[in-house]
N, CA, C, O and CB atoms as a CASP TS submission, in Angstrom:
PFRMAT TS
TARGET T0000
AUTHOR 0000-0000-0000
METHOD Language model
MODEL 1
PARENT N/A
ATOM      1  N   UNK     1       0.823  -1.189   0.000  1.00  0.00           N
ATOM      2  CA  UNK     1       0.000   0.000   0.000  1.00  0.00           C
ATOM      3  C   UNK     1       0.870   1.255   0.000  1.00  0.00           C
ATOM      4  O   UNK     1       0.489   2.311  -0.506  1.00  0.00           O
ATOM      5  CB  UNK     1      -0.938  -0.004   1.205  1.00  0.00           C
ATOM      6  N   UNK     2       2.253   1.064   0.689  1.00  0.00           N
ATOM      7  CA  UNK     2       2.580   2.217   0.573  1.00  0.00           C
ATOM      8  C   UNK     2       3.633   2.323  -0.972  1.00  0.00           C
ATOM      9  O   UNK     2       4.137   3.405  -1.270  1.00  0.00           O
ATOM     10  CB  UNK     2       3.227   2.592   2.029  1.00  0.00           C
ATOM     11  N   UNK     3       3.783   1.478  -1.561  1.00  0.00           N
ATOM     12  CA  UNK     3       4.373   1.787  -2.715  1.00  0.00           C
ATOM     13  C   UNK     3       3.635   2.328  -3.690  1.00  0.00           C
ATOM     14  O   UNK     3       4.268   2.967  -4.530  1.00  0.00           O
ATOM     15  CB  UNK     3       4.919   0.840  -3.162  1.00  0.00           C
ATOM     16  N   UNK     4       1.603   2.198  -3.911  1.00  0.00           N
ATOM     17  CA  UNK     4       1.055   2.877  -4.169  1.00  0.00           C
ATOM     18  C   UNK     4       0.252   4.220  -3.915  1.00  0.00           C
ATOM     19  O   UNK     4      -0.750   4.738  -4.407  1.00  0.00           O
ATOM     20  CB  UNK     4       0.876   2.334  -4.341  1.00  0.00           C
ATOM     21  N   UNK     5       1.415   4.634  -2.635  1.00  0.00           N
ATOM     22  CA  UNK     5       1.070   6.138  -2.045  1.00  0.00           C
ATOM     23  C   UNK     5      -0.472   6.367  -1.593  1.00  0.00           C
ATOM     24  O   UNK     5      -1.041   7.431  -1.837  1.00  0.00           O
ATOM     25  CB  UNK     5       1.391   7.309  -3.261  1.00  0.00           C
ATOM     26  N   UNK     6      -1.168   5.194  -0.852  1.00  0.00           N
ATOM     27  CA  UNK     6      -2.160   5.220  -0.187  1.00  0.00           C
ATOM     28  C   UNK     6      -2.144   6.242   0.904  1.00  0.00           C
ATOM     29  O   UNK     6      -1.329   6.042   1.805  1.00  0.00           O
ATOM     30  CB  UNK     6      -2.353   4.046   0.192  1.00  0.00           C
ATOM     31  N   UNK     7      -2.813   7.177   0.972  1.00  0.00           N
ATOM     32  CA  UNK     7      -3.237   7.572   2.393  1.00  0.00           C
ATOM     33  C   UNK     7      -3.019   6.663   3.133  1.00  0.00           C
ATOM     34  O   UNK     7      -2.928   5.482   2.797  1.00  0.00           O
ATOM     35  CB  UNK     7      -4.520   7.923   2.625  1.00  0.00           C
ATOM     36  N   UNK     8      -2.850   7.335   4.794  1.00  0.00           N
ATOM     37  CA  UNK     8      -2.721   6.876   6.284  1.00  0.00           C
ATOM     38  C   UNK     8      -4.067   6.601   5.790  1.00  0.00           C
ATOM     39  O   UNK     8      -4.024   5.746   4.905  1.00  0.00           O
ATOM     40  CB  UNK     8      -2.290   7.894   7.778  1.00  0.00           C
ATOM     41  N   UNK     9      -5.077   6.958   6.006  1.00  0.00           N
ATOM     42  CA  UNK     9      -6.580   6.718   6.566  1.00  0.00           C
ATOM     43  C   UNK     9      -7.261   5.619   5.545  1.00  0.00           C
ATOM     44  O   UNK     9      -7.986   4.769   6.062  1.00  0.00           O
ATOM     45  CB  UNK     9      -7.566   8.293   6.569  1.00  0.00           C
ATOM     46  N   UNK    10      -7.059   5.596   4.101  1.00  0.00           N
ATOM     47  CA  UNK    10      -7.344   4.314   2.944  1.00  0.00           C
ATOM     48  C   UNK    10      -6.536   3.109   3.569  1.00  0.00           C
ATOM     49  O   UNK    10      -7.139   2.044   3.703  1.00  0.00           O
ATOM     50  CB  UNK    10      -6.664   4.678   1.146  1.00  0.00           C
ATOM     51  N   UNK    11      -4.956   3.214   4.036  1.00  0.00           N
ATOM     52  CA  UNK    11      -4.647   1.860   4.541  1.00  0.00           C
ATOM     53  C   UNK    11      -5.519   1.187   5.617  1.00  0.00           C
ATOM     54  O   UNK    11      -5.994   0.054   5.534  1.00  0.00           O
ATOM     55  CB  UNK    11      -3.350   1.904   5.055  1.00  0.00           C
ATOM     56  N   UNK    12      -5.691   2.263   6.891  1.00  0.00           N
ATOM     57  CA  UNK    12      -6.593   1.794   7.895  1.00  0.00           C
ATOM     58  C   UNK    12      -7.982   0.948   7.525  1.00  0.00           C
ATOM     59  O   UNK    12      -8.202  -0.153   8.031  1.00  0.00           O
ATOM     60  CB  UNK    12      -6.949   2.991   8.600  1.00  0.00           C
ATOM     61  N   UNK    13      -8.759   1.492   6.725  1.00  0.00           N
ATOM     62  CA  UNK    13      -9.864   1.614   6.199  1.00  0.00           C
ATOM     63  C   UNK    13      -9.087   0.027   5.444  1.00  0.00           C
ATOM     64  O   UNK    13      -9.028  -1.076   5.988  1.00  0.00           O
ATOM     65  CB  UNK    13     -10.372   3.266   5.342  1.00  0.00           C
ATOM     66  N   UNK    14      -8.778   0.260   4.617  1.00  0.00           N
ATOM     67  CA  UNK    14      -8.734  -1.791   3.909  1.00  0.00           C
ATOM     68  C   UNK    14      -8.050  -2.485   5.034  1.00  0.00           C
ATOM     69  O   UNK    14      -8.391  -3.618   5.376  1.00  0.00           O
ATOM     70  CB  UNK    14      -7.446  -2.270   2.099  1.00  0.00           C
ATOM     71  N   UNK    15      -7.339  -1.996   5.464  1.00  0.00           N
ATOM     72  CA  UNK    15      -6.881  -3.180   7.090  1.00  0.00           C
ATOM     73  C   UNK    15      -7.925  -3.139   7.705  1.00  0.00           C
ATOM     74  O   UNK    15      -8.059  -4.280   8.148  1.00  0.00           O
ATOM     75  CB  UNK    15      -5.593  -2.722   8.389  1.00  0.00           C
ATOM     76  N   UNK    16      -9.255  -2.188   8.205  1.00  0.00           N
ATOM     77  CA  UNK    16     -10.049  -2.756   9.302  1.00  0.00           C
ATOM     78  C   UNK    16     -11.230  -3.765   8.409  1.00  0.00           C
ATOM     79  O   UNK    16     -11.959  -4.577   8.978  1.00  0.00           O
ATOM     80  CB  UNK    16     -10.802  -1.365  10.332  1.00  0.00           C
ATOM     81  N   UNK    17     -11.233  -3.534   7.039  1.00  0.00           N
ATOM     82  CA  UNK    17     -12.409  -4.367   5.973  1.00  0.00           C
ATOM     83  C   UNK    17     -12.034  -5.598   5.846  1.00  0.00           C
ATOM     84  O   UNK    17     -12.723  -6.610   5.721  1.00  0.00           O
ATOM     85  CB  UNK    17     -12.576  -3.855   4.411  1.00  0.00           C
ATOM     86  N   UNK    18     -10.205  -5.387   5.907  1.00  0.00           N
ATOM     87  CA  UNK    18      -9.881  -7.058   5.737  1.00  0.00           C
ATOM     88  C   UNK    18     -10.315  -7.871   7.330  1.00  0.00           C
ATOM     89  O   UNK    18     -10.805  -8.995   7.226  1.00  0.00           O
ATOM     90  CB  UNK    18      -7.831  -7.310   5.357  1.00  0.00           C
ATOM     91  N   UNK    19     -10.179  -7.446   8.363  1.00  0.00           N
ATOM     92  CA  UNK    19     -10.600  -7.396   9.790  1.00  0.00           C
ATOM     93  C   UNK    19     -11.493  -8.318   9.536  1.00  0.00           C
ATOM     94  O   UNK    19     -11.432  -9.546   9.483  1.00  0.00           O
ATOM     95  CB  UNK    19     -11.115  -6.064  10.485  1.00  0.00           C
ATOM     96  N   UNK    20     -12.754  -7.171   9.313  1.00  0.00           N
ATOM     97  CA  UNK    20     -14.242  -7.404   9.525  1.00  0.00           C
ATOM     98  C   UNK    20     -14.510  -8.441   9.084  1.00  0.00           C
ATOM     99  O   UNK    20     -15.227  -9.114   9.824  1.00  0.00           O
ATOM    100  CB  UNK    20     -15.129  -6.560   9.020  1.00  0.00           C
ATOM    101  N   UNK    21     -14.124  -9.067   7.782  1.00  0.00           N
ATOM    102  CA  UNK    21     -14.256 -10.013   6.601  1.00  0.00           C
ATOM    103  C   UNK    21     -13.416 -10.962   7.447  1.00  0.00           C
ATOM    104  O   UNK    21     -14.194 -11.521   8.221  1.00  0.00           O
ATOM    105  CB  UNK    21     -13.664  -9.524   4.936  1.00  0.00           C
ATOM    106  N   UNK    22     -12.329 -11.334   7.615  1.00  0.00           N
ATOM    107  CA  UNK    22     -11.702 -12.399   8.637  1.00  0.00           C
ATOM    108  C   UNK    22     -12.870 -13.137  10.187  1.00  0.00           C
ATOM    109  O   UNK    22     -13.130 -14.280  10.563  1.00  0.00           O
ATOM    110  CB  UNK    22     -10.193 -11.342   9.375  1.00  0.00           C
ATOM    111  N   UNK    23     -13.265 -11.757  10.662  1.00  0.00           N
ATOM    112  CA  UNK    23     -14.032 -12.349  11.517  1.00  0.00           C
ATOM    113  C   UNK    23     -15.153 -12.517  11.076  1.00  0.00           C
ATOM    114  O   UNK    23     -15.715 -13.154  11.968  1.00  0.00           O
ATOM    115  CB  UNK    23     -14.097 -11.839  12.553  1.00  0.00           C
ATOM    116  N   UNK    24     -16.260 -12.272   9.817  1.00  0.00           N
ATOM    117  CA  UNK    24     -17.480 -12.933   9.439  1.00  0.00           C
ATOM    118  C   UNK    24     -16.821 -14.348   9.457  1.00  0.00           C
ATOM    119  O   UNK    24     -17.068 -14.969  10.491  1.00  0.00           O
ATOM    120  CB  UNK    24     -18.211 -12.410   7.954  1.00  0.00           C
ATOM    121  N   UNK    25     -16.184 -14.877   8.718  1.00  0.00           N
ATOM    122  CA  UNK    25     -16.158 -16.354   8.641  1.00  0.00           C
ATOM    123  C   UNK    25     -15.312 -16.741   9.687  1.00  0.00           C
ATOM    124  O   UNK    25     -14.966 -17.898   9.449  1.00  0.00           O
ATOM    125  CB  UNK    25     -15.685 -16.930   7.310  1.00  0.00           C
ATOM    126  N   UNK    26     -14.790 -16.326  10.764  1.00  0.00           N
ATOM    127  CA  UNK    26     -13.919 -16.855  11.941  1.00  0.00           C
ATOM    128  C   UNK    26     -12.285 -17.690  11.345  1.00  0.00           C
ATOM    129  O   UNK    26     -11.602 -18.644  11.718  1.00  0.00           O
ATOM    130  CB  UNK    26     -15.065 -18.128  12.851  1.00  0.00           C
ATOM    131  N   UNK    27     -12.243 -16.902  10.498  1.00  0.00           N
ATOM    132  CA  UNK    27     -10.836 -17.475   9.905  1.00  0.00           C
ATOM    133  C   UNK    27     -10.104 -16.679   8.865  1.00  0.00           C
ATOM    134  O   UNK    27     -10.628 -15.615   8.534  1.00  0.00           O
ATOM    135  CB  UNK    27     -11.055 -18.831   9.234  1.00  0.00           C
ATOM    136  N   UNK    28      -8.924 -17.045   8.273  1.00  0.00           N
ATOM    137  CA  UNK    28      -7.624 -16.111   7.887  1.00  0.00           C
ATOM    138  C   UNK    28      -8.477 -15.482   6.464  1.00  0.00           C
ATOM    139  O   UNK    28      -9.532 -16.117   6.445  1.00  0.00           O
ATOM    140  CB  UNK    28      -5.790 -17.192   7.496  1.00  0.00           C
ATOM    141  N   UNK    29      -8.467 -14.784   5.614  1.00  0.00           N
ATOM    142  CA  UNK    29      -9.235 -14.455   4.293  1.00  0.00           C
ATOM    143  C   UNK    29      -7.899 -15.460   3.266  1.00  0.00           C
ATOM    144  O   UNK    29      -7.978 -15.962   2.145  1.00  0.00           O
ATOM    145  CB  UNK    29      -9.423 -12.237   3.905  1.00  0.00           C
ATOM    146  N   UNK    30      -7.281 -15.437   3.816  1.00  0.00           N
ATOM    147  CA  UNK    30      -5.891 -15.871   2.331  1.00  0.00           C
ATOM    148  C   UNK    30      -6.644 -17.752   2.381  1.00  0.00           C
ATOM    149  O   UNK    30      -6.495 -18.519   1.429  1.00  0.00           O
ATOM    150  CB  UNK    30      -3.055 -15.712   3.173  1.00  0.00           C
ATOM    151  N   UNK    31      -7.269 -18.074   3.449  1.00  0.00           N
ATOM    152  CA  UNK    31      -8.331 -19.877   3.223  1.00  0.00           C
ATOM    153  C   UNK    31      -9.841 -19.679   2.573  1.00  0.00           C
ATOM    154  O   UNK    31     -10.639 -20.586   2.338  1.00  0.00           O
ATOM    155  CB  UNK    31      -8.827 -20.807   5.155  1.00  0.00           C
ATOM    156  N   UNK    32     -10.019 -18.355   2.357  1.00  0.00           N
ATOM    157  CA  UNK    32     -11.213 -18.397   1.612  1.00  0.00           C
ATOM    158  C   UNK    32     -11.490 -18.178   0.473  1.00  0.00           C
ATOM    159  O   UNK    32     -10.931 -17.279  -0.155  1.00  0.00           O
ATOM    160  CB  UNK    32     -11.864 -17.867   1.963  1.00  0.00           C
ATOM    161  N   UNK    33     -12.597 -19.109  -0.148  1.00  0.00           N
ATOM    162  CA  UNK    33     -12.556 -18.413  -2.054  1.00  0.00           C
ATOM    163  C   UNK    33     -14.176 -18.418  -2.315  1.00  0.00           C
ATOM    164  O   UNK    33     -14.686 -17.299  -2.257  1.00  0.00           O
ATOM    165  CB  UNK    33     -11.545 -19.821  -3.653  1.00  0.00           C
ATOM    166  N   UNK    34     -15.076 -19.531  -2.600  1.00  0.00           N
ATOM    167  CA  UNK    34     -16.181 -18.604  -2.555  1.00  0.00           C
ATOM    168  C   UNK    34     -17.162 -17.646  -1.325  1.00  0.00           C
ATOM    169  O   UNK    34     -18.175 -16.952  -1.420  1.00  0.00           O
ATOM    170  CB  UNK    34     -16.917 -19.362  -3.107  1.00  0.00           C
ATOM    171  N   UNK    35     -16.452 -17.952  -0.433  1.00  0.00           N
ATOM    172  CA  UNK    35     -16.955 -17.266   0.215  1.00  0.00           C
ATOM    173  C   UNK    35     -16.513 -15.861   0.115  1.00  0.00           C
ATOM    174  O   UNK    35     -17.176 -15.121   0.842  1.00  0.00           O
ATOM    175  CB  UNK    35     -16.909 -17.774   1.225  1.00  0.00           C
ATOM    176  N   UNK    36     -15.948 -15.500  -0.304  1.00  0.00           N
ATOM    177  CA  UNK    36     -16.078 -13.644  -0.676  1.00  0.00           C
ATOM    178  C   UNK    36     -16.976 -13.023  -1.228  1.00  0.00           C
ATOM    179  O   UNK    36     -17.255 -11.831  -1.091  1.00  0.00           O
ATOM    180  CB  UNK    36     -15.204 -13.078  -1.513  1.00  0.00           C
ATOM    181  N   UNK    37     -17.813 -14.338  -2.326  1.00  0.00           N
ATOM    182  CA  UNK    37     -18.777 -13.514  -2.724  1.00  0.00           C
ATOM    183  C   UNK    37     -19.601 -13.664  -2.085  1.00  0.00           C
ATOM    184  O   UNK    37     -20.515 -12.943  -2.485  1.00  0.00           O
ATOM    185  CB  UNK    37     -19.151 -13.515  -3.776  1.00  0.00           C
ATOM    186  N   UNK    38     -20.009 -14.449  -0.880  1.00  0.00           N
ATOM    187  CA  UNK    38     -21.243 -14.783  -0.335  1.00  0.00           C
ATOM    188  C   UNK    38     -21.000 -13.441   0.741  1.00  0.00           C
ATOM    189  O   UNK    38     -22.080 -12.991   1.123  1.00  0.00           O
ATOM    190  CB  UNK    38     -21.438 -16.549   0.311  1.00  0.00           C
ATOM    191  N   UNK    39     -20.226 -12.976   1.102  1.00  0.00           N
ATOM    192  CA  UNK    39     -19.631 -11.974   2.145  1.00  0.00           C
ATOM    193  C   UNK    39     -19.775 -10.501   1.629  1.00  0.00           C
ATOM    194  O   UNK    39     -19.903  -9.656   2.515  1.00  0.00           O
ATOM    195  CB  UNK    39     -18.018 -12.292   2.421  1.00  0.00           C
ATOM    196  N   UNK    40     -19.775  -9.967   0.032  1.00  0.00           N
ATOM    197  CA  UNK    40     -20.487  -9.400  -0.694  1.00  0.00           C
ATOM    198  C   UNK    40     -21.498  -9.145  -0.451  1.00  0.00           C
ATOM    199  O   UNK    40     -21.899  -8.071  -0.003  1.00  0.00           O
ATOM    200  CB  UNK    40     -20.532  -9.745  -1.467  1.00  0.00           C
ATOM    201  N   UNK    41     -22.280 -10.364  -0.776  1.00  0.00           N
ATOM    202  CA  UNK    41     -23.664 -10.295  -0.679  1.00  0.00           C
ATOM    203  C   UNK    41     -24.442 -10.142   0.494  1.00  0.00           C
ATOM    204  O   UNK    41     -25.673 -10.125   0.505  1.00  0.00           O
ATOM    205  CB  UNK    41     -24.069 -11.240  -1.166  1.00  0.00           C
ATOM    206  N   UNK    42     -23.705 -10.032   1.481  1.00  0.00           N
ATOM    207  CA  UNK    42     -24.023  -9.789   2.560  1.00  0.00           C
ATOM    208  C   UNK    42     -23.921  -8.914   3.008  1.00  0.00           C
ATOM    209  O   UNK    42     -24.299  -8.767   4.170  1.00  0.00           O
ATOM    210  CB  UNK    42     -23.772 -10.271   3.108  1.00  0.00           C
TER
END
């Protein structure tokens, strides 16, 4: 993120989404695949 000169506040913001998304399914996001879209849709 920072090699694409993200804002402080855009990094926070996709680190707390990747968060949120880790704890809907109670596990790491890098073990999940369709479930992203079901997490979408939600």
């Amino acid at each position: 993120m920072q090699a694409r000169q993200l804002s402080p506040h855009t990094r926070r913001a996709y680190v707390d989404t990747v968060a949120r998304f880790a704890r809907h399914f109670g596990r790491s996001p890098a073990t999940l695949g369709e479930e992203i879209h079901a997490y979408r849709v939600y």
